[in-house]
N, C-alpha and C positions, 0 to 999 in steps of 0.2 A: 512413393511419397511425392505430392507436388509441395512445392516451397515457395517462397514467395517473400518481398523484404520490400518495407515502404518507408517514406521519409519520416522523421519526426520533428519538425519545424511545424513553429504553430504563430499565430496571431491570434489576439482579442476577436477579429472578426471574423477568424475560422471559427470560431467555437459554436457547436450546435446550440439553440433553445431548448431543444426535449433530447435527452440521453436516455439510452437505453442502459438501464441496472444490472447488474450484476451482485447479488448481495452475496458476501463470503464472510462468514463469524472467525474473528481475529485471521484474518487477514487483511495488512497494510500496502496502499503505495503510494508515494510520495513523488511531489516531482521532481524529474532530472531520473528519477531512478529506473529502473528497472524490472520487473516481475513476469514469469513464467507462470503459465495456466496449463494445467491438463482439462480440456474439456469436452463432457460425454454426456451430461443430459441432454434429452431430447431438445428441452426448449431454447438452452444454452447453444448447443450447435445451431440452433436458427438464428439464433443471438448475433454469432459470431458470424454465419454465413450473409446476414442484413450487412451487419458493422461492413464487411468486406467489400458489402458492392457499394458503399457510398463512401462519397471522397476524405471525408475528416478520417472514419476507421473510427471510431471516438465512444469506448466503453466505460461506461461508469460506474469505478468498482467503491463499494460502500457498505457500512457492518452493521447486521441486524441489531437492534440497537437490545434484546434479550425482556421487551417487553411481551406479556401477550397480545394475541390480537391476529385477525385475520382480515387482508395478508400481514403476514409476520411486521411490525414498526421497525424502520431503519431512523440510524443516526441521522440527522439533518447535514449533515459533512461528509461528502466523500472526495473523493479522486480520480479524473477523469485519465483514461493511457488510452493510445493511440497505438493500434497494431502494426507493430514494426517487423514480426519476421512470424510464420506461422507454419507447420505444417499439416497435411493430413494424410491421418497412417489407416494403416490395413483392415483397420478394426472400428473405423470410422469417428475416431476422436481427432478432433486439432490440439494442436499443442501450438500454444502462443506465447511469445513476449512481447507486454506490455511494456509502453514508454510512456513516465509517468508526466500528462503536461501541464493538468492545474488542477486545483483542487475545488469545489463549487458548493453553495450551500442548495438543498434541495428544497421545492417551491413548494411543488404540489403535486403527486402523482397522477397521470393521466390513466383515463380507463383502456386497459391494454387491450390493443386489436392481433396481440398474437399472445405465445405462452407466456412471455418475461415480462418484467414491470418495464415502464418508463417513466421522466417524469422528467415536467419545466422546473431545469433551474437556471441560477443564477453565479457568473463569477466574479460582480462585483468586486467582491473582497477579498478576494485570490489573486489579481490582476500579477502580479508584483511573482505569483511563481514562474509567470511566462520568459522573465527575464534572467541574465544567466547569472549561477549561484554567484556569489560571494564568498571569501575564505571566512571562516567562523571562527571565531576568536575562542577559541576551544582549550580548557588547561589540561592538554594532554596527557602529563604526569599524573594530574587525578584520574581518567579516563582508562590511561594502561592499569593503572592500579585496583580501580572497578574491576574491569576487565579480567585481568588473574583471578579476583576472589571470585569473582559469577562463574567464568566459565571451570573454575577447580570444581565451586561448588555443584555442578552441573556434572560433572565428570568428564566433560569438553576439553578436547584437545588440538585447539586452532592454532591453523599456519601463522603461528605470531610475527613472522618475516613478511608476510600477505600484507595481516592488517598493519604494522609500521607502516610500509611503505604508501598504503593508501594514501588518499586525499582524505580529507577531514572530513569534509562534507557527503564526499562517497561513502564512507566511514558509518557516521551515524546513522544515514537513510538506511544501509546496508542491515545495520545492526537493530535499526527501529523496527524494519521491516522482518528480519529473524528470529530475533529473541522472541521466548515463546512466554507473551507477558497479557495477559487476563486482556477483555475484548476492549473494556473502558478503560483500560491505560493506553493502549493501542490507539484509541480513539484520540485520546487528551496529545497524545503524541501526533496525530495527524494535523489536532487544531492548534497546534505552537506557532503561535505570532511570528515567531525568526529561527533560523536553524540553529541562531546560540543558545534561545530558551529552548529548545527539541532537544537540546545537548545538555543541557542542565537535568532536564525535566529525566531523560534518559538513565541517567547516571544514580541521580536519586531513587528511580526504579530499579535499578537492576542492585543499588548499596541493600533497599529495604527484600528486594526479593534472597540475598544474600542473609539477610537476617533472619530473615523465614526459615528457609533450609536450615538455619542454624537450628533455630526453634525446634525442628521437627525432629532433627537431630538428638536433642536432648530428650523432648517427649518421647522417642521410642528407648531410653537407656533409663 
Protein backbone atom coordinates (compact mmCIF):
# COMPACT_ATOMS: atom_id res chain seq x y z
CA UNK A 1 0.00 0.00 0.00
CA UNK A 2 1.59 3.61 -0.59
CA UNK A 3 0.14 6.20 2.21
CA UNK A 4 0.48 9.47 2.24
CA UNK A 5 -0.86 12.29 4.87
CA UNK A 6 -1.37 16.26 3.99
CA UNK A 7 -2.08 19.35 5.81
CA UNK A 8 -5.51 20.68 6.30
CA UNK A 9 -5.22 24.44 6.81
CA UNK A 10 -6.94 26.44 4.56
CA UNK A 11 -7.41 30.25 3.53
CA UNK A 12 -10.17 32.24 1.65
CA UNK A 13 -7.52 32.39 -1.00
CA UNK A 14 -6.50 28.83 -1.15
CA UNK A 15 -9.92 27.97 -2.38
CA UNK A 16 -10.19 26.80 -5.92
CA UNK A 17 -12.76 28.61 -8.64
CA UNK A 18 -13.72 25.26 -10.31
CA UNK A 19 -13.98 21.94 -7.94
CA UNK A 20 -14.19 18.90 -9.01
CA UNK A 21 -17.66 16.83 -7.95
CA UNK A 22 -18.10 14.19 -6.28
CA UNK A 23 -21.90 13.55 -6.01
CA UNK A 24 -22.87 10.80 -3.15
CA UNK A 25 -26.95 10.47 -2.31
CA UNK A 26 -27.07 10.89 1.49
CA UNK A 27 -23.98 11.28 2.10
CA UNK A 28 -22.84 14.46 4.50
CA UNK A 29 -19.72 16.56 5.28
CA UNK A 30 -19.40 19.20 7.15
CA UNK A 31 -16.58 21.34 8.18
CA UNK A 32 -14.04 20.69 10.80
CA UNK A 33 -15.11 17.17 10.23
CA UNK A 34 -14.15 14.30 9.07
CA UNK A 35 -15.25 11.57 6.23
CA UNK A 36 -13.75 8.31 4.88
CA UNK A 37 -14.20 7.31 1.01
CA UNK A 38 -13.87 3.93 -0.46
CA UNK A 39 -13.17 4.69 -4.09
CA UNK A 40 -13.24 2.33 -7.27
CA UNK A 41 -14.88 3.85 -10.15
CA UNK A 42 -13.15 4.42 -12.89
CA UNK A 43 -13.84 8.13 -13.29
CA UNK A 44 -13.66 8.71 -9.50
CA UNK A 45 -9.95 7.23 -9.33
CA UNK A 46 -8.98 9.77 -11.89
CA UNK A 47 -10.84 12.17 -9.67
CA UNK A 48 -8.87 11.38 -6.92
CA UNK A 49 -5.55 10.86 -8.85
CA UNK A 50 -6.05 14.95 -10.39
CA UNK A 51 -7.21 16.02 -6.81
CA UNK A 52 -3.65 14.45 -5.64
CA UNK A 53 -1.37 16.05 -7.98
CA UNK A 54 -2.50 19.77 -7.26
CA UNK A 55 -1.84 21.60 -4.16
CA UNK A 56 -5.37 22.50 -2.51
CA UNK A 57 -6.25 18.36 -2.86
CA UNK A 58 -9.83 20.03 -2.80
CA UNK A 59 -12.98 17.50 -3.50
CA UNK A 60 -16.31 18.65 -3.78
CA UNK A 61 -18.47 16.39 -2.10
CA UNK A 62 -22.48 17.27 -2.92
CA UNK A 63 -25.96 15.19 -3.14
CA UNK A 64 -27.94 14.49 -6.08
CA UNK A 65 -30.47 16.53 -5.46
CA UNK A 66 -33.13 13.17 -6.62
CA UNK A 67 -34.60 15.28 -9.53
CA UNK A 68 -34.59 13.89 -13.12
CA UNK A 69 -32.59 14.77 -15.68
CA UNK A 70 -29.37 14.13 -17.35
CA UNK A 71 -26.68 14.58 -15.88
CA UNK A 72 -28.47 13.50 -12.81
CA UNK A 73 -29.30 17.73 -10.92
CA UNK A 74 -27.40 18.11 -7.71
CA UNK A 75 -28.23 20.35 -4.64
CA UNK A 76 -26.79 23.79 -5.19
CA UNK A 77 -24.84 23.30 -1.45
CA UNK A 78 -22.22 21.09 -0.91
CA UNK A 79 -18.93 20.67 0.87
CA UNK A 80 -15.56 21.13 -0.24
CA UNK A 81 -12.66 18.24 2.11
CA UNK A 82 -9.26 18.43 1.40
CA UNK A 83 -7.35 14.99 1.17
CA UNK A 84 -5.62 14.51 4.23
CA UNK A 85 -4.44 10.86 4.38
CA UNK A 86 -5.16 8.26 1.55
CA UNK A 87 -4.22 4.95 0.63
CA UNK A 88 -3.92 2.63 -2.41
CA UNK A 89 -4.57 -1.04 -2.10
CA UNK A 90 -3.93 -4.20 -4.22
CA UNK A 91 -7.11 -4.09 -5.88
CA UNK A 92 -6.60 -0.62 -7.18
CA UNK A 93 -9.07 1.43 -5.00
CA UNK A 94 -7.87 4.38 -2.66
CA UNK A 95 -9.26 4.75 0.42
CA UNK A 96 -9.53 8.34 1.57
CA UNK A 97 -10.22 10.69 4.54
CA UNK A 98 -11.61 13.78 3.75
CA UNK A 99 -11.15 16.97 5.90
CA UNK A 100 -14.13 18.79 5.72
CA UNK A 101 -13.02 22.80 5.00
CA UNK A 102 -16.09 24.96 3.71
CA UNK A 103 -18.89 24.56 2.39
CA UNK A 104 -19.72 26.50 -1.18
CA UNK A 105 -22.75 27.15 -3.21
CA UNK A 106 -22.59 25.76 -6.77
CA UNK A 107 -22.39 28.42 -9.83
CA UNK A 108 -22.64 26.64 -12.81
CA UNK A 109 -21.24 23.33 -14.12
CA UNK A 110 -18.42 23.33 -16.58
CA UNK A 111 -18.50 21.09 -19.59
CA UNK A 112 -16.23 18.23 -18.31
CA UNK A 113 -12.96 17.54 -20.22
CA UNK A 114 -12.63 14.19 -18.18
CA UNK A 115 -15.20 11.55 -16.70
CA UNK A 116 -16.37 13.45 -13.44
CA UNK A 117 -18.28 16.76 -13.26
CA UNK A 118 -16.90 20.10 -12.28
CA UNK A 119 -18.18 23.25 -11.60
CA UNK A 120 -17.40 27.22 -10.85
CA UNK A 121 -18.44 27.91 -7.43
CA UNK A 122 -18.57 30.25 -5.04
CA UNK A 123 -17.73 30.58 -1.05
CA UNK A 124 -18.99 33.75 -0.45
CA UNK A 125 -21.25 32.52 2.16
CA UNK A 126 -19.53 29.96 3.87
CA UNK A 127 -16.52 32.11 4.66
CA UNK A 128 -17.22 31.92 8.49
CA UNK A 129 -16.66 27.79 8.26
CA UNK A 130 -12.86 28.44 7.57
CA UNK A 131 -12.55 29.80 11.05
CA UNK A 132 -12.31 27.53 14.20
CA UNK A 133 -15.73 26.12 15.54
CA UNK A 134 -17.07 27.70 18.54
CA UNK A 135 -18.61 25.81 21.59
CA UNK A 136 -22.54 25.38 20.78
CA UNK A 137 -24.70 26.17 23.08
CA UNK A 138 -26.17 22.91 22.90
CA UNK A 139 -29.15 21.56 25.92
CA UNK A 140 -27.52 18.37 26.27
CA UNK A 141 -30.02 16.76 28.51
CA UNK A 142 -32.36 17.13 25.49
CA UNK A 143 -29.81 15.62 23.12
CA UNK A 144 -28.83 12.49 25.41
CA UNK A 145 -32.40 12.04 25.78
CA UNK A 146 -33.11 12.14 21.76
CA UNK A 147 -30.22 10.00 21.58
CA UNK A 148 -31.47 6.86 23.88
CA UNK A 149 -35.03 6.88 22.17
CA UNK A 150 -33.40 6.91 18.34
CA UNK A 151 -30.63 4.74 18.86
CA UNK A 152 -33.20 2.08 21.18
CA UNK A 153 -35.46 2.57 18.46
CA UNK A 154 -32.79 1.64 15.87
CA UNK A 155 -31.59 -1.38 17.82
CA UNK A 156 -28.14 0.60 18.17
CA UNK A 157 -25.89 0.09 20.84
CA UNK A 158 -23.42 3.04 21.07
CA UNK A 159 -20.28 3.62 23.15
CA UNK A 160 -22.34 5.92 25.31
CA UNK A 161 -19.02 6.65 27.50
CA UNK A 162 -17.57 7.82 23.66
CA UNK A 163 -20.34 10.07 22.87
CA UNK A 164 -20.41 11.80 26.68
CA UNK A 165 -17.12 12.52 26.46
CA UNK A 166 -17.01 14.22 22.96
CA UNK A 167 -17.08 17.77 22.23
CA UNK A 168 -20.40 19.08 21.25
CA UNK A 169 -19.58 20.29 18.18
CA UNK A 170 -17.70 16.98 17.19
CA UNK A 171 -20.67 15.47 18.49
CA UNK A 172 -23.28 16.62 16.19
CA UNK A 173 -21.19 16.84 12.84
CA UNK A 174 -20.31 13.24 13.78
CA UNK A 175 -23.96 12.24 14.24
CA UNK A 176 -25.34 14.71 11.20
CA UNK A 177 -23.04 12.99 9.18
CA UNK A 178 -24.15 9.12 10.46
CA UNK A 179 -27.44 8.96 11.15
CA UNK A 180 -29.07 7.40 8.30
CA UNK A 181 -31.83 10.26 7.72
CA UNK A 182 -33.49 10.80 4.11
CA UNK A 183 -31.15 12.81 1.47
CA UNK A 184 -33.23 16.35 2.08
CA UNK A 185 -32.87 16.31 5.66
CA UNK A 186 -29.14 15.71 5.23
CA UNK A 187 -29.14 18.42 2.93
CA UNK A 188 -31.30 21.10 5.36
CA UNK A 189 -28.58 19.90 7.89
CA UNK A 190 -25.74 20.92 5.66
CA UNK A 191 -27.44 24.44 5.10
CA UNK A 192 -27.83 25.30 8.94
CA UNK A 193 -26.92 28.97 9.42
CA UNK A 194 -24.79 27.90 12.86
CA UNK A 195 -23.89 24.61 14.54
CA UNK A 196 -26.71 25.63 17.20
CA UNK A 197 -29.44 25.64 14.54
CA UNK A 198 -27.77 22.14 12.90
CA UNK A 199 -28.25 20.92 16.67
CA UNK A 200 -31.75 21.89 16.88
CA UNK A 201 -32.60 21.04 13.44
CA UNK A 202 -30.88 17.47 14.29
CA UNK A 203 -32.64 16.68 17.25
CA UNK A 204 -36.17 17.44 15.82
CA UNK A 205 -35.17 14.90 13.14
CA UNK A 206 -34.14 12.23 14.72
CA UNK A 207 -37.62 13.08 17.88
CA UNK A 208 -39.91 12.90 14.52
CA UNK A 209 -37.73 9.85 12.94
CA UNK A 210 -38.50 8.18 16.58
CA UNK A 211 -42.14 8.74 15.99
CA UNK A 212 -42.01 7.06 12.64
CA UNK A 213 -40.68 3.75 13.87
CA UNK A 214 -43.25 4.14 16.45
CA UNK A 215 -45.71 4.31 13.75
CA UNK A 216 -44.67 1.50 11.89
CA UNK A 217 -44.53 -0.35 14.87
CA UNK A 218 -48.23 -0.24 15.48
CA UNK A 219 -49.21 -0.50 11.66
CA UNK A 220 -47.49 -3.93 11.67
CA UNK A 221 -49.65 -5.15 15.21
Amino acid sequence: MIESVASSSSLVADLPEIVPLFPLENVLLLPHARLPLNVFEPRYLKLVEEALGRRDRIIGIIQPSGESGEPQPLYRVGCAGRIVSFSETDDNRYLLTLHGVCRFALVSEIDPADFYRQARVSWDSYQSDLRPLENADVDKERLFGVLHTYFASQGAAPEWESLEMAATNDLISSLAMACPLPSNEKQALLEAPSLRARADMLMTMLEMACLSSDGDEGARH
